[in-house]
N, C-alpha and C positions, 0 to 999 in steps of 0.2 A: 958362641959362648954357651956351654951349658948352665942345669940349673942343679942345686943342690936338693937334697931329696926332703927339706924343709922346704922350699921353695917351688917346688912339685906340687906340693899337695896346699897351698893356700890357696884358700878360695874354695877350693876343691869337695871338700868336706860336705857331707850333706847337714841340711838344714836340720835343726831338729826342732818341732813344734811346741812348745806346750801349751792347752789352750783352758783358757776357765774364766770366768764372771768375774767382774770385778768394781769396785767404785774407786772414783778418785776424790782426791780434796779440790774443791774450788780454788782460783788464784789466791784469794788472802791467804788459805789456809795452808795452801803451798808455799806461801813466803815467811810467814810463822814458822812452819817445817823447816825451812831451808836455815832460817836464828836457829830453832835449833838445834840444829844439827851441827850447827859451830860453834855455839856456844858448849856443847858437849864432849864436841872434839879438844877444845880447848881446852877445857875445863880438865878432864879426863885425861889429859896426852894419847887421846887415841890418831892415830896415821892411818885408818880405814877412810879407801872413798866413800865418801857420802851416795846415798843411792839419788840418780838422777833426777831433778826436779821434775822432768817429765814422765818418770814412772815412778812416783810416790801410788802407793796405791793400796787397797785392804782385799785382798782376795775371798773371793765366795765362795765357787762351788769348780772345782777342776769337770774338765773331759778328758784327758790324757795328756801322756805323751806320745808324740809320733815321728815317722821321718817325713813324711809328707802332709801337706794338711789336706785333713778326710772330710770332704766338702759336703758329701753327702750329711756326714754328723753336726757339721757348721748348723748347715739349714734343719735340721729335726731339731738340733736344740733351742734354735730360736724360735722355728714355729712354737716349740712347747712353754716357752717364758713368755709368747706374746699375751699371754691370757693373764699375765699377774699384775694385779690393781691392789696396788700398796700404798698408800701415801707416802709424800715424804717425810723426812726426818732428820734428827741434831744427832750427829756422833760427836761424843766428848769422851778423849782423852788424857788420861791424869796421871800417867804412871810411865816412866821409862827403865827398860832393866832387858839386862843381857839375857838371850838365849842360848840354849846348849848348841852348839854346831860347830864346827872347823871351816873359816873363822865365824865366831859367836857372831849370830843377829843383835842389833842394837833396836830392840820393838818396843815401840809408844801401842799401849795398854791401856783399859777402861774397868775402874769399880764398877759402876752403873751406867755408863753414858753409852754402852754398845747396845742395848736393846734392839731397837731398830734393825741394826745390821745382823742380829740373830734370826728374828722373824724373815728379813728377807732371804739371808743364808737357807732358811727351812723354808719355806716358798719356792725356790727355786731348784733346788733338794724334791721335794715334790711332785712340782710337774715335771724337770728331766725322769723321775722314778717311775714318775705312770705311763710313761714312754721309753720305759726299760732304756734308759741310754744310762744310768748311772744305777748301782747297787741298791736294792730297799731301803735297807738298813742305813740313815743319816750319820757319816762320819763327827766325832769328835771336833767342834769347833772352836777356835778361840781366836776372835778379832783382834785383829793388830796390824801394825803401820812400822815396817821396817828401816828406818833412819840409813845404817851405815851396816857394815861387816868389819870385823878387827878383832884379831887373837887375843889381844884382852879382856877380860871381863869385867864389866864396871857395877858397881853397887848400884840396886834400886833408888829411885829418885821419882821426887812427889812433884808435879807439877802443873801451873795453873792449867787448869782445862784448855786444850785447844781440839777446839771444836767448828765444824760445817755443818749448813744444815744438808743430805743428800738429796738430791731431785733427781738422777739416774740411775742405772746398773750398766755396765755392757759388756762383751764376749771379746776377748783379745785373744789374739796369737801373740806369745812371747815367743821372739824367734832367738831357741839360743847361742849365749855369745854376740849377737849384733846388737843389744842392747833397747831395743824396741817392744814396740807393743803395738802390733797391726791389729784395728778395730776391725772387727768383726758383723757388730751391730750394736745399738746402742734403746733402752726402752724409759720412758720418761716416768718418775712415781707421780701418782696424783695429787 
């Protein structure tokens, strides 16, 4: 029996890496996430999957994208993060509201409660720059925590703080399409 040329090529496809720093929410604050997230869907009639409780996450600082993962750049970028001694800290969250995209991001946002996560965004910005693995020049940042994806756009919404305190950072492979987040390394704040 042959196979149809959809059927050919599953599986087949190469991997595509994207790799960059990132924090997660501790368990509470992942079960909080997860209310909300339904409570918004609901609320909202939005029919966007929810993004997976296991990759709720706030992105830091990218290395690329690739077809393979370039191991040699794994290891120089960890060497050059293992030197940063940050304490930890509270991110609080108060804001939910749609982003521009096809389909729109639904990202949990902070007045004041992201500090923390900027300092270490530029910390980290830093040391990859003094080892020429990322550009001088610190890109544009703006912390946030991606709920769901859904072509509607929903009105800004004020919300009580939900908030973790962060005690890590660490370096993931999102392999896309599989839905994962292969740890890479992981560095404890003080």
């Amino acid at each position: 029996m042959g196979f149809t040329t959809a059927e050919r090529f599953v599986g087949s496809r190469p991997s595509i890496h994207k790799l960059f720093f990132t924090i997660y929410p501790d368990a509470a604050a992942v079960r909080r996430i997860a209310r909300l997230q339904r409570d918004i869907r609901d609320r909202a009639g939005l029919w966007g999957k929810p993004t997976a409780m296991a990759r709720l996450h706030i992105s830091l600082n990218g290395l690329g994208v690739f077809g393979a993962r370039p191991d040699r750049l794994v290891a120089e970028a960890c060497e050059a993060v293992s030197h940063i001694r940050t304490p930890s800290f509270v991110v609080a969250f108060n804001t939910v509201k749609s982003w521009k995209g096809a389909p729109r991001p639904l990202v949990m946002l902070a007045d004041e409660g992201d500090y923390g996560v900027r300092n270490l965004h530029s910390e980290i910005h830093e040391a990859l720059a003094e080892r020429n693995l990322v550009p001088g020049r610190e890109r544009q940042f703006t912390p946030h925590l991606t709920l769901l994806r859904d072509r509607r756009e929903t009105p800004e919404e004020t919300i009580s703080n939900l908030e973790w305190r962060v005690r890590e950072f660490r370096l993931v492979d999102s392999l896309h399409g599989e839905g994962r987040h292969d740890l890479l390394g992981s560095w404890t704040l003080d």
